[in-house]
Structure formats: structure tokens, C-alpha cells
NULUM-163733 format. One record per atom (N, C-alpha, C): x, y, z; residue in one letter. Coordinates in pm, whole numbers, padded with zeros to 5 digits, always signed. Each point is the difference from the previous one (the first is absolute). Last residue first. Example, Ala and Ser with C-alpha at 12.3 -4.5 7.8 and 13.67 -1.06 7.14 Angstrom:
BEGIN
+01285-00225+00708s+00082+00119+00006s-00077+00109+00073s+00029-00572-00007a-00089+00119+00000a+00090+00120+00000a
***
This chain:
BEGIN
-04250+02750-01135x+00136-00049-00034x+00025-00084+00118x-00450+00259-00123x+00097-00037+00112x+00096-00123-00086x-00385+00324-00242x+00078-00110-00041x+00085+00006+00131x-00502+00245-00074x+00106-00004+00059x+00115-00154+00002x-00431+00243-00337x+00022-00133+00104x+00130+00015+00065x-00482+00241-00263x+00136+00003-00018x+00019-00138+00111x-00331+00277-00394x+00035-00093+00087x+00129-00061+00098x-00436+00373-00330x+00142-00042-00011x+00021-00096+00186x-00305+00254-00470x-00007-00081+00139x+00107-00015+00054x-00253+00376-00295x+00078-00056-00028x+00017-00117+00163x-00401+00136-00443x+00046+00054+00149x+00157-00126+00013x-00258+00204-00469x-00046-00043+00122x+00076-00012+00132x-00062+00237-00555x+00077-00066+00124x-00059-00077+00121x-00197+00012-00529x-00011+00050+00153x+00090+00007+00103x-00033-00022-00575x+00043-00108+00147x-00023+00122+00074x-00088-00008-00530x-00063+00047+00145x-00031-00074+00080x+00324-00045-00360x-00020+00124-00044x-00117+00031+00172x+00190-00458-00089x+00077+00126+00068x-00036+00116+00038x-00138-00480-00263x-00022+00155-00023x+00080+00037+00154x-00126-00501-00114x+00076+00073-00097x+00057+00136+00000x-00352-00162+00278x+00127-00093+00042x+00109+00000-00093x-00427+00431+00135x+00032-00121-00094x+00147-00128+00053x-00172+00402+00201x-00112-00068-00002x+00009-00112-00099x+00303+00100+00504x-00024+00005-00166x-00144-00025-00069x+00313+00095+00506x-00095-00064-00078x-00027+00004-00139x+00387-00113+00399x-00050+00160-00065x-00140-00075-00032x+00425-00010+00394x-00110-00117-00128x-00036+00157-00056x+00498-00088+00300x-00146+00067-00036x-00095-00084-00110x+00404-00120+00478x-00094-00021-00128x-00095+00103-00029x+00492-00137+00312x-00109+00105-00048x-00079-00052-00126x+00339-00205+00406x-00055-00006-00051x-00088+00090-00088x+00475-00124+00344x-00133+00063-00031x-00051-00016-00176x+00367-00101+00447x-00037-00080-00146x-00155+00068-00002x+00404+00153+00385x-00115-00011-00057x-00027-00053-00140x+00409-00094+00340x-00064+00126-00049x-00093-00035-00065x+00536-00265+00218x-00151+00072+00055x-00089+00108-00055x+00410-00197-00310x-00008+00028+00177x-00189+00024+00000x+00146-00117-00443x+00127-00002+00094x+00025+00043+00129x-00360-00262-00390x+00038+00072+00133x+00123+00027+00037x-00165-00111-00501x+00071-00015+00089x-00004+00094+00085x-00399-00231-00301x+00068+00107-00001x+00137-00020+00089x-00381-00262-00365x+00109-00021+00065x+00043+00179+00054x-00513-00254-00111x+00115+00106-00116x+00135-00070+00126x-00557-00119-00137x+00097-00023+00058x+00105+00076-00053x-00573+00066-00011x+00119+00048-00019x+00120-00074+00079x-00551+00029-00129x+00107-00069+00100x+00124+00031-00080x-00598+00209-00036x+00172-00039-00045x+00092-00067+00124x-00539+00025-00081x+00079+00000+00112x+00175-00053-00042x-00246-00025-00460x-00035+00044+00190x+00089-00056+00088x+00256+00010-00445x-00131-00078+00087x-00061+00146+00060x+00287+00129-00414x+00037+00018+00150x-00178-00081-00009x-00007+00217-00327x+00041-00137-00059x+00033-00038+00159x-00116+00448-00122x-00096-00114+00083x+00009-00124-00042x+00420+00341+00139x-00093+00015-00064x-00116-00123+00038x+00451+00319+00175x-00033-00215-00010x-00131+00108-00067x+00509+00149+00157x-00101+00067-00113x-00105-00123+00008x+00437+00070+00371x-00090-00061-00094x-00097+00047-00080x+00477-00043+00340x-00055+00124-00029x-00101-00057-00136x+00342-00147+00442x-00081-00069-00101x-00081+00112-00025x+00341+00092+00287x+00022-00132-00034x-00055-00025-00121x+00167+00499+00227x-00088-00100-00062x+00031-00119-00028x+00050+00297+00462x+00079-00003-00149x-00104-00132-00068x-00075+00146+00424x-00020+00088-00114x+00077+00037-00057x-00030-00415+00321x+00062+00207+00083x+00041+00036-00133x-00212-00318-00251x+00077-00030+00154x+00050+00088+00031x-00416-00038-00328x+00131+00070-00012x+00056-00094+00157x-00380-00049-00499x+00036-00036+00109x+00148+00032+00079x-00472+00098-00335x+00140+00042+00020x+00020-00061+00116x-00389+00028-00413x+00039-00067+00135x+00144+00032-00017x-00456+00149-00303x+00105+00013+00063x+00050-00062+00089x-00410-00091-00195x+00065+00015-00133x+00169+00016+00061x-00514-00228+00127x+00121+00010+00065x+00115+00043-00114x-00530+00004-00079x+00091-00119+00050x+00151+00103+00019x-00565-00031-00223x+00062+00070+00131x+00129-00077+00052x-00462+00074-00472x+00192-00040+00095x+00028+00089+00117x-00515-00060-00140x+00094+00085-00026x+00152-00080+00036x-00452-00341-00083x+00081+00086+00103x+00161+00092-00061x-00505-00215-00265x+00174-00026-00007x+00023+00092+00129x-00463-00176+00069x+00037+00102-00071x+00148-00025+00003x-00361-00228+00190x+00043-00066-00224x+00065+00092+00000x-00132-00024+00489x-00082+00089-00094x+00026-00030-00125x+00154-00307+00315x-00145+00031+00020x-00025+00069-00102x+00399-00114-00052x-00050-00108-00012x-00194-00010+00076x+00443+00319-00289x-00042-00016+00177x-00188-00117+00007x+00480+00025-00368x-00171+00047+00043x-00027-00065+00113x+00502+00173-00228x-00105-00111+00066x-00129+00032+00048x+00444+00257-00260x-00088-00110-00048x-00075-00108+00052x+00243+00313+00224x-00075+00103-00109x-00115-00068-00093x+00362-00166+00368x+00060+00063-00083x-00092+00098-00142x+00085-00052+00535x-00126-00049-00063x+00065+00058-00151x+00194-00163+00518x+00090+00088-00141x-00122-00039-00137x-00022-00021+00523x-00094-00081-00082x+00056-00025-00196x+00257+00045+00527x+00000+00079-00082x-00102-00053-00142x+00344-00007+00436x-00104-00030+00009x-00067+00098-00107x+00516-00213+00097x-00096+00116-00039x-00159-00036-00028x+00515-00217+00187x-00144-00029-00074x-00088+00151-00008x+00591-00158-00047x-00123+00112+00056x-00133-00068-00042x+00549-00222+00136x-00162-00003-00013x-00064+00122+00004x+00526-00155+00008x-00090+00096+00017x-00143-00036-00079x+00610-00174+00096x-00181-00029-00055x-00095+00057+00089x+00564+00126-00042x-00129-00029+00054x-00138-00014-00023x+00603+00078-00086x-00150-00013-00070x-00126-00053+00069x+00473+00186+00280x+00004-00086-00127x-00177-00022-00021x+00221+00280+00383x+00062+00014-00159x-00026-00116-00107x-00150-00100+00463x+00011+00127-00008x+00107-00018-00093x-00387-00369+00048x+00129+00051+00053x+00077+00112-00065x-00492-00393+00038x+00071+00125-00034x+00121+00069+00045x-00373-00372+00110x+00148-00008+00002x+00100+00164-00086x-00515-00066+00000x+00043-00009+00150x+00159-00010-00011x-00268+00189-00396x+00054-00100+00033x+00058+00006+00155x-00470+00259-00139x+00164+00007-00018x+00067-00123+00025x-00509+00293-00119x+00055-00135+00042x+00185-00026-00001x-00422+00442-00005x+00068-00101-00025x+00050-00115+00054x-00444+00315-00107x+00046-00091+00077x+00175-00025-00027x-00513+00352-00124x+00139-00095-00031x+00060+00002+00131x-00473+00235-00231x+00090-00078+00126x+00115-00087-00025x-00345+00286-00286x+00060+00026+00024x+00149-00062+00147x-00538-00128-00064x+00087+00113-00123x+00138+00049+00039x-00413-00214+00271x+00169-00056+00049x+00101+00066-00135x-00503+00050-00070x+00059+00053+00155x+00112-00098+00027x-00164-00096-00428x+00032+00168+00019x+00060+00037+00160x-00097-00489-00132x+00141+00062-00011x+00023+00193-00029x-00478-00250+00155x+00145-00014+00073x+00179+00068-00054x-00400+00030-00252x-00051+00107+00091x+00119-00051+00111x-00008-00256-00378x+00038+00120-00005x-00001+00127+00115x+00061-00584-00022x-00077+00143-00004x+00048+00148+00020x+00292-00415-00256x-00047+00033+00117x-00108+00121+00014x+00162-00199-00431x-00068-00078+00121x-00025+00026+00099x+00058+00235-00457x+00034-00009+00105x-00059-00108+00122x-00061-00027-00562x-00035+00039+00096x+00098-00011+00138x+00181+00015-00480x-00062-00094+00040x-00036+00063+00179x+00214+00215-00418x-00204-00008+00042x-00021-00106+00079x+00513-00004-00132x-00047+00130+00027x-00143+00042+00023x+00131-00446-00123x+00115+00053+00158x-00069+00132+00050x-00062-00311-00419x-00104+00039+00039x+00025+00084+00193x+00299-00390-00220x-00145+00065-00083x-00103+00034+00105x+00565-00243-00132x-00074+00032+00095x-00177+00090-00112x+00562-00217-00038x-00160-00071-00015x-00096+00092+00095x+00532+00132-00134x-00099-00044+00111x-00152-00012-00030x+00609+00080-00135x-00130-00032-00057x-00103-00005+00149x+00517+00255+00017x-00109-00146+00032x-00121+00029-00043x+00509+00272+00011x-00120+00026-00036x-00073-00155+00046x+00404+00398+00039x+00006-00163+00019x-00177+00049-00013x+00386+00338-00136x-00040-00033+00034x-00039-00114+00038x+00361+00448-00001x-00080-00133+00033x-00100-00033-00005x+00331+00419-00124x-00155-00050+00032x+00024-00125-00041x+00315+00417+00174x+00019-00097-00055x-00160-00051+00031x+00211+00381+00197x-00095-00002-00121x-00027-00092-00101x+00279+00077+00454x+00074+00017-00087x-00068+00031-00190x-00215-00142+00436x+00076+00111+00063x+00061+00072-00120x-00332-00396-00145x+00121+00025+00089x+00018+00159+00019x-00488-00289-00146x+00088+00138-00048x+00161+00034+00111x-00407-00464-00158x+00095+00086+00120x+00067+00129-00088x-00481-00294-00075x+00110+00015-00081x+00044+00103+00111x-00345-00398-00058x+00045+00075+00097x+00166+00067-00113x-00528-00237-00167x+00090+00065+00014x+00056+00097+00115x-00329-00402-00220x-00007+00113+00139x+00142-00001-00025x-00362-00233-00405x+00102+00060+00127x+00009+00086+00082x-00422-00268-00150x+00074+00102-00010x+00148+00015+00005x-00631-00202-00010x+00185-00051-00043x+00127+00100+00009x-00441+00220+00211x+00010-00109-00065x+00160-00008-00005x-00100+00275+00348x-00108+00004-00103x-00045-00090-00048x+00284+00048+00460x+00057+00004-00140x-00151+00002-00062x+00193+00178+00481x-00116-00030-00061x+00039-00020-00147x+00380-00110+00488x-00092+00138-00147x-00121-00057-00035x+00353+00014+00456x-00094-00114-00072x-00051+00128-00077x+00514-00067+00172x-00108+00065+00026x-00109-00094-00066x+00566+00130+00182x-00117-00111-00056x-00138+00081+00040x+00607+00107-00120x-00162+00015+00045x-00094-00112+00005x+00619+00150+00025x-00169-00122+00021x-00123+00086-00016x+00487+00199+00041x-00096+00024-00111x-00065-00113-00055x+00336+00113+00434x-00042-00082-00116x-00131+00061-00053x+00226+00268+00270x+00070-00127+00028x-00036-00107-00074x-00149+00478+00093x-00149-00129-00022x+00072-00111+00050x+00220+00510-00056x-00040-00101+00155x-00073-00126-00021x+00187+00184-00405x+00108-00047+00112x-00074-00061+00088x-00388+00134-00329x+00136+00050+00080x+00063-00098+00010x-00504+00067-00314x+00069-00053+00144x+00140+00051-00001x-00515+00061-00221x+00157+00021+00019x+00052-00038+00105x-00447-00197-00318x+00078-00017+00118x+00136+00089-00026x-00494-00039-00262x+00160+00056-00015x+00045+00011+00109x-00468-00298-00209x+00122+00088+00115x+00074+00045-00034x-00361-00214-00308x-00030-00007+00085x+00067+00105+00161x-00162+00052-00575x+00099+00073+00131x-00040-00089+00123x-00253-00077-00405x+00125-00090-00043x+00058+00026+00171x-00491+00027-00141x+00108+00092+00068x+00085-00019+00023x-00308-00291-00167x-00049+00141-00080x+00072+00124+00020x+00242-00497-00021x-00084+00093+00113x-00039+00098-00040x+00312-00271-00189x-00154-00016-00073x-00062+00078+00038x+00463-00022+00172x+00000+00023-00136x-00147+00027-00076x+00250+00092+00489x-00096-00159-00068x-00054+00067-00096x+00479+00153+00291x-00113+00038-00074x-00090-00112-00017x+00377+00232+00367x-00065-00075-00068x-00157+00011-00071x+00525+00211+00143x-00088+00040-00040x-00133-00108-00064x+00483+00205+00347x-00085-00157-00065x-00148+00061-00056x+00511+00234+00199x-00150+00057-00083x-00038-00160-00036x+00441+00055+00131x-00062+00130+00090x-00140+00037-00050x+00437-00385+00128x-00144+00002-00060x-00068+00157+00040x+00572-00073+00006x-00113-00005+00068x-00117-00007-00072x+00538+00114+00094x-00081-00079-00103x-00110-00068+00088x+00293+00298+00275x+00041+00010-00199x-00087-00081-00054x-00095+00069+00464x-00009+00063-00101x+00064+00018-00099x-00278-00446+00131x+00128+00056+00015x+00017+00165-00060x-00353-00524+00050x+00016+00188-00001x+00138+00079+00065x+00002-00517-00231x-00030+00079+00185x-00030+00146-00085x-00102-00433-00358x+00108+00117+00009x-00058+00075+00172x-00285-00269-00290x+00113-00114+00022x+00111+00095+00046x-00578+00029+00093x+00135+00060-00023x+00115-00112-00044x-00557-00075-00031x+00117-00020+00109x+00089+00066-00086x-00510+00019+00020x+00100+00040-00078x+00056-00026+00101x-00495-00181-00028x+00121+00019+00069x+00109+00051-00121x-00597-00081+00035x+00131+00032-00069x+00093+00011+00141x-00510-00188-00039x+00159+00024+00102x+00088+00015-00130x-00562+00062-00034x+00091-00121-00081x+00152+00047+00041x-00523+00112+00111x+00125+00012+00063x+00074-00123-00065x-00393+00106-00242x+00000+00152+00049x+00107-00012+00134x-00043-00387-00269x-00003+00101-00086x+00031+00167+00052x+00029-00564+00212x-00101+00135+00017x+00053+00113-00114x+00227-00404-00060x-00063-00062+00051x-00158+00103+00046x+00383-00014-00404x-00024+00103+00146x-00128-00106+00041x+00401-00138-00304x-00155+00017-00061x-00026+00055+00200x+00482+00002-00070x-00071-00007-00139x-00140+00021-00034x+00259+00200+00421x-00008-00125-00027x-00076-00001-00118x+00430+00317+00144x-00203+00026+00014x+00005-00213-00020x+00495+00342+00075x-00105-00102+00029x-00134+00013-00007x+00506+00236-00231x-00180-00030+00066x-00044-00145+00016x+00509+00251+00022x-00030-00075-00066x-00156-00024+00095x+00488+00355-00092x-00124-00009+00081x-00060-00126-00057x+00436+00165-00146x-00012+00045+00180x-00104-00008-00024x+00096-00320-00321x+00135+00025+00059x-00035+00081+00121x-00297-00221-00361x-00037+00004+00156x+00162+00031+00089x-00204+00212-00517x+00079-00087+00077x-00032-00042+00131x-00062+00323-00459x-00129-00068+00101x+00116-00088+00018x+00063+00535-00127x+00129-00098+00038x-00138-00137+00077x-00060+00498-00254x-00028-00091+00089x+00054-00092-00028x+00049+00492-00168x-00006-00118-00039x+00035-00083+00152x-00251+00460-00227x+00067-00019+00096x-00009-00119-00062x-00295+00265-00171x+00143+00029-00039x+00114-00063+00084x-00495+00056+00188x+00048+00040-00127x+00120-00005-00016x-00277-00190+00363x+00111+00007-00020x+00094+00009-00178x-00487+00012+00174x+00066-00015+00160x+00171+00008-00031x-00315+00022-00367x-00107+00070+00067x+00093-00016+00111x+00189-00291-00300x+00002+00201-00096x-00072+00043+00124x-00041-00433+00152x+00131+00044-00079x+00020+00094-00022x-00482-00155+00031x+00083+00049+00070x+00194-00011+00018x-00204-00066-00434x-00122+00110+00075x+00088-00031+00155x+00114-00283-00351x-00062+00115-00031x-00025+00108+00033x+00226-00438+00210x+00038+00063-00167x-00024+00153-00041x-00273-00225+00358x+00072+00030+00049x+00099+00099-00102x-00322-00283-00189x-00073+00138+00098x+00120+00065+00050x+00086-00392-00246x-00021+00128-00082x-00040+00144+00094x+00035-00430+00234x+00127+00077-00035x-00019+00117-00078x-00367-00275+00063x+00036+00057+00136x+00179+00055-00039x-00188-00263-00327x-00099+00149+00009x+00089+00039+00070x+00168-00432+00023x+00058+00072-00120x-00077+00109+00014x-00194-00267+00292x+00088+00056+00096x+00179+00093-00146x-00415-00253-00127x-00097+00112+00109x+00165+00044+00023x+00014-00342-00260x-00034+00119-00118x+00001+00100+00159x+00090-00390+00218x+00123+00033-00087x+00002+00140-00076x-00382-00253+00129x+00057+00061+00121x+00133+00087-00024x-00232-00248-00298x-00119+00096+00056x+00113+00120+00108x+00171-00465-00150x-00013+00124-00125x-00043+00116-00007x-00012-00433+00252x+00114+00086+00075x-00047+00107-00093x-00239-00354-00139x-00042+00007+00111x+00062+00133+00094x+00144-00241-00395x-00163+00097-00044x+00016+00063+00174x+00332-00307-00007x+00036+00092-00051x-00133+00158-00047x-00045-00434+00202x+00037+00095+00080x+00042+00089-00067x-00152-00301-00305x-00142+00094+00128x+00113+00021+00079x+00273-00203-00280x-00048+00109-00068x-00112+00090+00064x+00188-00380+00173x+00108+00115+00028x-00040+00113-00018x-00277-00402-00068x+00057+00053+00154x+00094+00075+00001x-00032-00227-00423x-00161+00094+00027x+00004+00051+00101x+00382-00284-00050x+00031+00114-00080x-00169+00131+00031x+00031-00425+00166x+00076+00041+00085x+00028+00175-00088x-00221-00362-00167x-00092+00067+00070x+00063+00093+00087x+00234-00240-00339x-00100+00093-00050x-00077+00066+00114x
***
């Protein structure tokens, strides 16, 4: 008997979580589905891509997503569009990564801002128009208002600075791990500035392109689900001696929903000489 009462409270107990994450589909079901991919049919498998987040987010406003590839970038068959979403987020759109042949794998990793309870959706678009997706639950609350930590008046004057990081072993024609940090407060609209009570306008990092002797590797749409100070890992292939460059634009906004009146803002850009 008592063993039976102990099943039944875990069972009370899971039920919450279970109803939350049955909604979190309807949303998707409903509304983005028809809104990102009317009429089209998605294939959810971990055959060419499979997500990593961790279940209950330890920080809310940097919780590490990773997408790993199961397929080489090749030009007959290839990843040519990753599109990730968080379902609750007042702003579902977190990225639209394009990528190429040159990436050599179609890895990303990055850190997002989740809201509440959610999924996060990565869905691949092949060369060929085929849609993939892979998806992961994630415990989280409160990602998107949750105050910036670093001072502000510091991360304005370093705005815009990036860094990369490269795998030291790297070798000419085959896939290469690539670090971008970007210096960057990415304010998503919903945080009050903590002297004046006043909500701070959005300001964050919408464009990023990345080229080797200018051809494209990594080509990005990011929104204010994107951390501060974004971090970016991708894969590209060197094939001789030439430049890895970097370009970022931000914009501003007055709403974190709205579009209708974004500011452009300025463009940065970074580069790094690859010796073979």
C-alpha cells in the first residue's frame, strides 16, 4: 500500500510538468509551425542534426545550446539553413544560421536567454529542402528581464569588440573549430536599468557574417534571445593561407516584440590571418 501512495505523489508530482510541456506543443502545433513553416513537412529525428541544452538551466539568461551535425558538408548534400526557436519566449526567433560546403560541418554552439518552461527548437533546411528537426525541453525562468551583470557604462565602451579563438591543430582541407566572442550587452528590451526603474530600449546584435578570403562560412539573423556578450562556435575549412573575418551589425528597437521601429546601428567587424 505505501509503495502504491509513492508512486501515486510522484505521479501528482510529474503531472505539472508533463500538462506544461503538452501546452508547449500546442504553441508550437498552432502558431509557430503555420508562422515559420506553412505547408511544409518536417521530418523530428536526430539522423543530420541532434540538440544539446541542459534540462533545468542553471542561469536563465546563459543556458549553452549546442547543435551537432551527423552528415560532412558536401556539395551534393549539405546543411543549408538551421533555424532555432524557444517556443515560450515572448520572441520565439532566436537565429537563422546559413551555412555552406565551406563550414565542413554544420556544428554550432551558443548561449541563449530562455523565459520560462520551454522547448527549443533546432530545425535544419538541406540543400535539397528537406526539414529536420531535433528539439529539448528546458526548465528555465525569467532569461529574458533578467538584469545584465556587467556594467553598463563598461560594456558600451568595448561595444562592439570581438575576438577569435581557433583550434591550434587545424589542417588544410578538413573542418576547423572556430571561436567568435563578441563584445556585446545584447539588451533585450525587457530589463530595468537598476538606478533609474526605467525598462532599457533593446540593443543587440541582429546581423553576423562570417567569410574566409570572402567566401561565406557562417551567415546569421540572431535576435534578443542571443546572451550578452554573444559566443559563437562554428566549423570552417582552410585551404591555404587567408583571412577569417568577422562582421557584426546591432540595431535598436523600441519594443522586443516589434520591428516596426528598429534603429540601425553600427557595423563592426574582425578579422584573423589563418598560416597553414
Amino acid at each position: 500500500m505505501l509503495k502504491k501512495i509513492a508512486v501515486g505523489m510522484a505521479g501528482l508530482l510529474l503531472l505539472p510538468a508533463l500538462t506544461f510541456a503538452a501546452e508547449d506543443e500546442q504553441v508550437w502545433n498552432s502558431t509557430l509551425k503555420g508562422q515559420y513553416f506553412s505547408g511544409k513537412n518536417i521530418v523530428e529525428n536526430t539522423d543530420i542534426i541532434s540538440l544539446e541544452t541542459p534540462y533545468r538551466a542553471e542561469d536563465p539568461a546563459l543556458v549553452p545550446l549546442t547543435i551537432s551535425s551527423k552528415i560532412p558538408q558536401t556539395a551534393e548534400r549539405y546543411i543549408k539553413k538551421i533555424l532555432v526557436l524557444v517556443d515560450n519566449n515572448p520572441f520565439p526567433f532566436v537565429a537563422e544560421f546559413d551555412l555552406t560546403p565551406e563550414s565542413g560541418k554544420a556544428d554550432l554552439s551558443m548561449r541563449v536567454r530562455i523565459n520560462t518552461y520551454s522547448f527549443v527548437r533546432a530545425i535544419a533546411e538541406m540543400n535539397t529542402g528537406e526539414l529536420v528537426m531535433a528539439k529539448q525541453f528546458v526548465k528555465a525562468s525569467g532569461g529574458c528581464s533578467a538584469p545584465i551583470g556587467a556594467d553598463m557604462d563598461a560594456a558600451m565602451q568595448r561595444l562592439g569588440k570581438m575576438k577569435f579563438k581557433l583550434d591550434p591543430t587545424f589542417k588544410a582541407g578538413e573542418p576547423s573549430l572556430a571561436q567568435l566572442l563578441i563584445s556585446h550587452p545584447n539588451v533585450t528590451g525587457m530589463q530595468m536599468d537598476q538606478v533609474t526603474r526605467f525598462i532599457k530600449k533593446s540593443h543587440f546584435v541582429e546581423k553576423m557574417q562570417v567569410t574566409f578570403e570572402g567566401r561565406p562560412v557562417l551567415t546569421a539573423k540572431t535576435d534578443i534571445a542571443i546572451s550578452s556578450d554573444p559566443n559563437f562556435r562554428f566549423y570552417f575549412v582552410p585551404k591555404s593561407n587567408g583571412v577569417l573575418k568577422a562582421e557584426i551589425m546591432d540595431t535598436a528597437c523600441e519594443s522586443p516584440t516589434s520591428r516596426k521601429l528598429c534603429t540601425p546601428g553600427k557595423t563592426y567587424s574582425q578579422t584573423v590571418d589563418i598560416k597553414l
